[in-house]
C-alpha positions, 0 to 999 in steps of 0.5 A, spaced: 500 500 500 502 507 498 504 512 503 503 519 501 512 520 501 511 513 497 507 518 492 512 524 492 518 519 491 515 515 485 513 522 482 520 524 482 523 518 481 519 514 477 514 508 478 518 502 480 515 494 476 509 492 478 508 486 483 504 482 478 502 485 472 496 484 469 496 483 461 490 483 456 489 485 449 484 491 448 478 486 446 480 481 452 479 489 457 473 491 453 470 484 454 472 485 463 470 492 463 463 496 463 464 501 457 465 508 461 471 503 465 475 500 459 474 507 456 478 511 462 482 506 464 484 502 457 484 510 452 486 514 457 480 518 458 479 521 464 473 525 468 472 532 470 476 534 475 471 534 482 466 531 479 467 523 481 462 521 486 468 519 491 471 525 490 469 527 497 468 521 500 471 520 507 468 513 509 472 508 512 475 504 506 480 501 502 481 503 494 482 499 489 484 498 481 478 498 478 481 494 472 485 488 477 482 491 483 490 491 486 489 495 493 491 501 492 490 505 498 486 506 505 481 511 506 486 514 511 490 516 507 488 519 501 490 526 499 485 531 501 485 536 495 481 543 495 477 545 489 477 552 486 
């Protein structure tokens, strides 16, 4: 699971190899995936900023990869961002 200095590190330093990498071909990901999904995680798509429904959630909870559901991060730990 991701630390907020693990973030910052990754960022300037780059992504290290996945544990275990997940490899589909686009027909295999767009028969896994509900078309808004395949289209912003296999095309790069992406949504209005501040406008995901868990934007503001806070709930206890952890986060997950909606392509291979990897554990991503707890709900502790997630970034608080300020819309403007």
């Amino acid at each position: 699971m991701l630390r907020w200095k693990d973030v910052l590190t990754y960022a300037r330093y780059g992504n290290p190899e996945p544990v275990r990498r997940v490899e589909h071909t686009a027909a295999e990901w767009a028969a896994r995936l509900p078309p808004e999904r395949f289209q912003v995680l296999r095309e790069a798509a992406t949504e209005p900023p501040y406008r995901n429904a868990y934007c503001r959630a806070y709930e206890p909870g952890r986060y997950a990869c909606a392509g291979c559901s990897a554990l991503l991060f707890e709900s502790a730990e997630k970034y608080h961002a300020i819309s403007g």
